[in-house]
C-alpha positions in Angstrom: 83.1 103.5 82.9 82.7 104.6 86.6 85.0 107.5 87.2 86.6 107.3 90.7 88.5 110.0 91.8 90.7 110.4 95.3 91.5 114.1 96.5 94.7 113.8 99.0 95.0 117.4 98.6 94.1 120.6 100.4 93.8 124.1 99.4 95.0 126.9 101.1 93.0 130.8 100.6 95.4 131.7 97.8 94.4 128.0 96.0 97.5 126.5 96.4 97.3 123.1 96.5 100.7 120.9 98.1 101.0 117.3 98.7 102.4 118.3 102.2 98.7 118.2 103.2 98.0 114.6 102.9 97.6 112.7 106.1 100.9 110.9 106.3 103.3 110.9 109.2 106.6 112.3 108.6 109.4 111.1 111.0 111.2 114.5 112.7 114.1 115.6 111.1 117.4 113.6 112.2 120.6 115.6 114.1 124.1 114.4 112.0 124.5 112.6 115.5 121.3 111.0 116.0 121.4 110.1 112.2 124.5 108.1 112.7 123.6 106.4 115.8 120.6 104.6 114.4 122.3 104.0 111.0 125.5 102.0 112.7 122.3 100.1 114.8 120.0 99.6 112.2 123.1 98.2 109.8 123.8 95.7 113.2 120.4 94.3 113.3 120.2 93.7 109.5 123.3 91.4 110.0 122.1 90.4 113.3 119.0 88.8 111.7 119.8 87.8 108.3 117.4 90.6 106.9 117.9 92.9 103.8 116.9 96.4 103.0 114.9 97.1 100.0 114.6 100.6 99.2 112.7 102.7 97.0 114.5 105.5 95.0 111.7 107.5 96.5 112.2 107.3 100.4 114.7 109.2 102.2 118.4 109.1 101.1 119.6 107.8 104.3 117.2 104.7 103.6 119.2 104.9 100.5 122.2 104.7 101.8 121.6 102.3 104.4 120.2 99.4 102.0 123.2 100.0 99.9 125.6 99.7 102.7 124.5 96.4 103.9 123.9 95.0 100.7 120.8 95.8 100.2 119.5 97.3 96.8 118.4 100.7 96.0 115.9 100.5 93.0 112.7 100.9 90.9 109.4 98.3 91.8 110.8 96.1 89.1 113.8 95.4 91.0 112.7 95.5 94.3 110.4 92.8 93.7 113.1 90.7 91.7 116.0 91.4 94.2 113.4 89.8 97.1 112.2 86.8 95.3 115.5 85.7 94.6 117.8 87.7 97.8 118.9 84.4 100.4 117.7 86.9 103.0 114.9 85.2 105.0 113.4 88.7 106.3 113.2 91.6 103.8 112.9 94.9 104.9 110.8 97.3 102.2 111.4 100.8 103.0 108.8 102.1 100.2 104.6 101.6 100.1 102.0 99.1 101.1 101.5 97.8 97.7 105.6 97.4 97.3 105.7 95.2 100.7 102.3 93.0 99.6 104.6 92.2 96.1 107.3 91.2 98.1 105.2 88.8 100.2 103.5 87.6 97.2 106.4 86.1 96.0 108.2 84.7 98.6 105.3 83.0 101.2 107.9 82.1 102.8 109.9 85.4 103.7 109.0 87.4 106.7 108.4 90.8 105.3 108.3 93.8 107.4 107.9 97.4 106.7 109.0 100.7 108.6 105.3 102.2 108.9 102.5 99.9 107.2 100.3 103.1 106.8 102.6 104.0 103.8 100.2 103.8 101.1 99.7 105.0 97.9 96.9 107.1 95.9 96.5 104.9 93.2 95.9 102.0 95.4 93.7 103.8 97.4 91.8 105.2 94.2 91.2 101.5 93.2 89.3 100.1 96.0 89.4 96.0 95.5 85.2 95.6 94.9 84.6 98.5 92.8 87.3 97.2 90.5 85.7 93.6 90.9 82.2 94.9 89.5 84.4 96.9 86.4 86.1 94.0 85.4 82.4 92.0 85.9 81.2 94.4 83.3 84.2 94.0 80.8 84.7 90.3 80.6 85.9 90.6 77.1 89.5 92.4 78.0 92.8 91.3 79.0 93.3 92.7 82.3 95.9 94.9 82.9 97.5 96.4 86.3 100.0 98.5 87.3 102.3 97.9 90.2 100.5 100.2 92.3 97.4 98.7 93.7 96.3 96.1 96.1 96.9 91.9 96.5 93.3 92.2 96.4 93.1 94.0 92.8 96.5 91.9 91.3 93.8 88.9 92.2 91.7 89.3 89.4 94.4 90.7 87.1 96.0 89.3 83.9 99.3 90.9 84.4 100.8 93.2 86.2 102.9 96.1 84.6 105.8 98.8 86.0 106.3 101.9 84.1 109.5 100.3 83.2 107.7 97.6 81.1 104.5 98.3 80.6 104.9 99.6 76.9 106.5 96.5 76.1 104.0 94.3 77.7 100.9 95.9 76.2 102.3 96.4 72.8 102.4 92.3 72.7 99.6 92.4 73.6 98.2 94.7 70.9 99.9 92.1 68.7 97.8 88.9 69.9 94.6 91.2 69.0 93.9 91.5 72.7 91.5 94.4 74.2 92.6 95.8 77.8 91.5 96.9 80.3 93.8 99.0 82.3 94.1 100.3 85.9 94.8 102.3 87.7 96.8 105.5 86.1 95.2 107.2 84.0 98.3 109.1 82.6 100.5 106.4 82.2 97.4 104.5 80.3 96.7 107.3 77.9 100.7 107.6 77.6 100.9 103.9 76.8 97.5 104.2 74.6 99.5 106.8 72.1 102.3 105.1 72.1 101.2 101.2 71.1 98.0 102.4 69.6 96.1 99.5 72.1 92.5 99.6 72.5 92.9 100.5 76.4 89.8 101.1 78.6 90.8 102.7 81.4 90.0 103.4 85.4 90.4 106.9 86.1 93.1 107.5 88.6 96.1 109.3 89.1 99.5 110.0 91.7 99.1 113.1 94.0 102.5 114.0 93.1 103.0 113.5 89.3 99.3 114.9 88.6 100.8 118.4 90.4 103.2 119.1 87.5 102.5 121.7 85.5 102.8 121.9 81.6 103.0 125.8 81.9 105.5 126.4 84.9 107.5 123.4 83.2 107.7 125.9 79.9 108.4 128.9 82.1 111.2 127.1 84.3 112.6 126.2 80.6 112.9 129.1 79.3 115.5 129.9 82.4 117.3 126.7 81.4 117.0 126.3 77.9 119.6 123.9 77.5 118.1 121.7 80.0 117.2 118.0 79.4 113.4 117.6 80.2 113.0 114.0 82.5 109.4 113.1 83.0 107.9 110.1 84.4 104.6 109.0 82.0 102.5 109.0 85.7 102.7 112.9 84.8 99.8 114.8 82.6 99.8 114.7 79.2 100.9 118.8 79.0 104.4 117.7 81.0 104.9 114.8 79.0 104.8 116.1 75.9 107.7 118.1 76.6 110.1 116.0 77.8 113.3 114.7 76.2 113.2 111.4 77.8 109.9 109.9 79.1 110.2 106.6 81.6 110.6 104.7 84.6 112.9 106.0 87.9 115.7 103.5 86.3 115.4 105.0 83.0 115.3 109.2 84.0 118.4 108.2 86.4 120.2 106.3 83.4 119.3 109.0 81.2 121.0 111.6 83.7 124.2 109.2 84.1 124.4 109.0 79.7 123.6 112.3 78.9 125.6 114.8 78.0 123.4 117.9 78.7 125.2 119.8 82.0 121.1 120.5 83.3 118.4 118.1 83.9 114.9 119.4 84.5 113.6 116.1 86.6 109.4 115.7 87.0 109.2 112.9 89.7 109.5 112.4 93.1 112.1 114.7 93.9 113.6 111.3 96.3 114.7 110.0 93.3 117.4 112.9 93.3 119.3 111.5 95.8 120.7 108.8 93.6 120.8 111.1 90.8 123.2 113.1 92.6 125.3 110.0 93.8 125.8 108.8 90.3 126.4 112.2 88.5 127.7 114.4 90.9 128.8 116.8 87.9 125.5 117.3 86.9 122.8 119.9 87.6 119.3 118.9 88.6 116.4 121.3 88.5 112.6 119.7 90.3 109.9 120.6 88.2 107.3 122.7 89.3 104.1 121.8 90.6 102.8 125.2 91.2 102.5 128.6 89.7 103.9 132.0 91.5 102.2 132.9 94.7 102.0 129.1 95.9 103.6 128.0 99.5 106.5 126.0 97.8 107.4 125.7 94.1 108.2 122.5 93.4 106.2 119.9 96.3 106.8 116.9 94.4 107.6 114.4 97.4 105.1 111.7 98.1 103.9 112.1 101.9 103.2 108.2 102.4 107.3 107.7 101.0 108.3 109.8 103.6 107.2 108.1 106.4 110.2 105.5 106.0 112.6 106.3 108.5 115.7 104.6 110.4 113.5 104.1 113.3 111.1 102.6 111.7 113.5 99.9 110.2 114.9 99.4 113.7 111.4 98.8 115.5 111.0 96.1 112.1 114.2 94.4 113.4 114.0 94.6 117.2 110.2 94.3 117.8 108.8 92.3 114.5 106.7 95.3 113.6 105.5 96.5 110.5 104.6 92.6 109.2 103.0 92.0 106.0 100.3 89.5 106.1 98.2 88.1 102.7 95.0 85.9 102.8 96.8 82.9 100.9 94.2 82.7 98.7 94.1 86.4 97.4 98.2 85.6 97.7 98.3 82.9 95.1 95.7 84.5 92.6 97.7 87.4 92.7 101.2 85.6 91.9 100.1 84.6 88.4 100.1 88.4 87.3 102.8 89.3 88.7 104.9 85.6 87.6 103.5 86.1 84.1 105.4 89.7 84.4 109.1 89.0 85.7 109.1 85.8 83.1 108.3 88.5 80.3 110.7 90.9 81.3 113.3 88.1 81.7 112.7 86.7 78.3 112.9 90.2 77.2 116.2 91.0 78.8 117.6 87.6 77.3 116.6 88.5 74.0 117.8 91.3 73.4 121.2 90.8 74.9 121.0 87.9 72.3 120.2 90.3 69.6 123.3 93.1 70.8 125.9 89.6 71.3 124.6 87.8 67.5 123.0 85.2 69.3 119.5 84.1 67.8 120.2 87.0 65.0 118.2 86.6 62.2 
């Protein structure tokens, strides 16, 4: 396969790489003041114009805050596109990435869908550029295709299904089942981690997230031996060295479920350190550690914040609401190709959820 590879990253003299570097615009830091000015106005307009917030556990906590406030929803891609399809809301606010936005307007047509900076992108969806990933499925005709959340309308066109990390396992281990071939895009950690795990014949486009790729299997062992009763969180976007040492391997839902359940008192967390917010909210008796994405000598420890989730800010939301900014727009025909892999998706995981609340209630028990 064509290997296609996007360096975000910059090196400094002493090689230390931080994600800091990529291009994105951060939104200046907010005085308690001016943080609760444009909170109280932001919450106004949502009501003002019958619009939700939909909020990544990535972006910043007051984002967070906000969506839940005004009954919103705070959650993993999964969800977010679920809560928007089916919220009574006629304008949806994402507060995430592009490709988070484009889901959201892929299932409701009908929605006005804004966003607080549409330059919020992500490196996987840039790493997958629509054509070249045309010409690879061209040359593969004999695979199911198979693509996670984060990539284009364009590239969920040509797709099969579409996949989160909080149900891909499940999706391509029916698939294994049925004797179908995949080919898979555009992670390359999470496909090897789902490869291992359902024993699928997977071919895989090589790309990878700026901010799980930077964790390190040897800092993770050295920060361990500091907390050695620490539960190990990793998401499966991570390399294969990190992986293999953690306690619980999953989706945002399932490292913030597993730090709500467990018993451990430490939690060594290898995501976007966003996601801590809500960790905190939910167990505040808990300790959480970031993992490290960098050795000794290296301009920050752990940098393990994506630079495009960042650029979500109050203001952003409020120029959404007050000057129709930030709309996302899909050629109708890329829009409708795209639905089926992401329809054929939420109807699995629904099924899925049914059945196994069948199987914990007797219902349908064998």
């Amino acid at each position: 396969m064509t290997q296609v590879l996007f360096d975000y990253t910059r090196q400094d003299a002493e090689g230390a790489s931080c994600t800091a570097h990529a291009w994105a615009k951060v939104p200046a830091p907010l005085t308690p003041s001016q943080r609760a000015t444009l909170k109280a106005r932001a919450a106004a307009l949502l009501k003002a114009r019958n619009a939700v917030l939909v909020a990544h556990y990535y972006v910043d906590g007051d984002l967070q805050d906000l969506a839940l406030e005004t009954g919103g929803i705070v959650s993993d891609s999964l969800e977010m596109a679920r809560f928007g399809r089916d919220h009574e809301a006629q304008t949806l606010i994402v507060a995430g990435v592009r490709f988070m936005g484009e889901s959201a307007k892929i299932l409701s047509p009908e929605k006005r869908v804004l966003m607080p900076d549409l330059d919020a992108t992500c490196s996987l969806d840039l790493g997958c550029p629509a054509d070249e990933f045309a010409a690879f499925c061209d040359a593969h005709p004999d695979r199911k295709v198979v693509v996670y959340a984060n990539t284009s309308a364009a590239v969920k066109a040509r797709a099969d299904w579409m996949v989160t990390s909080s149900c891909a396992l499940e999706i391509v281990a029916e698939l294994k089942a049925k004797g179908e071939k995949i080919l898979w895009a555009p992670d390359r950690h999470l496909g090897r981690y789902i490869q291992e795990q359902t024993g699928a014949d997977m071919l895989m486009w090589n790309g990878a997230c700026i901010v799980h790729d930077e964790f390190k299997g040897l800092e993770l062992d050295l920060l361990s031996e500091q907390h050695p009763d620490a539960m190990i969180l990793v998401h499966p976007e991570s390399p294969k060295s990190v992986v293999d040492k953690a306690h619980v391997v999953g989706s945002t839902s399932a490292l913030i479920k597993a730090v709500v359940e467990g018993t451990a008192q430490e939690y060594i967390v290898a995501t976007d350190n966003g996601i801590l917010h809500r960790m905190r909210q939910l167990a505040p008796g808990k300790t959480l550690i970031e993992a490290p994405t960098a050795g000794n000598g290296a301009t920050c420890k752990s940098c393990a914040h994506c630079p495009w989730m960042a650029m979500n800010g109050l203001q952003g939301v409020i120029d959404c609401l007050e000057l129709g900014q930030g709309e996302i727009q899909i050629d109708e025909a890329v829009r409708v190709k795209a639905l089926g892999c992401i329809t054929r998706m939420l109807d699995f995981t629904a099924a899925l959820k049914a059945r196994t609340a069948g199987m914990k209630t007797g219902i349908g028990a064998a």
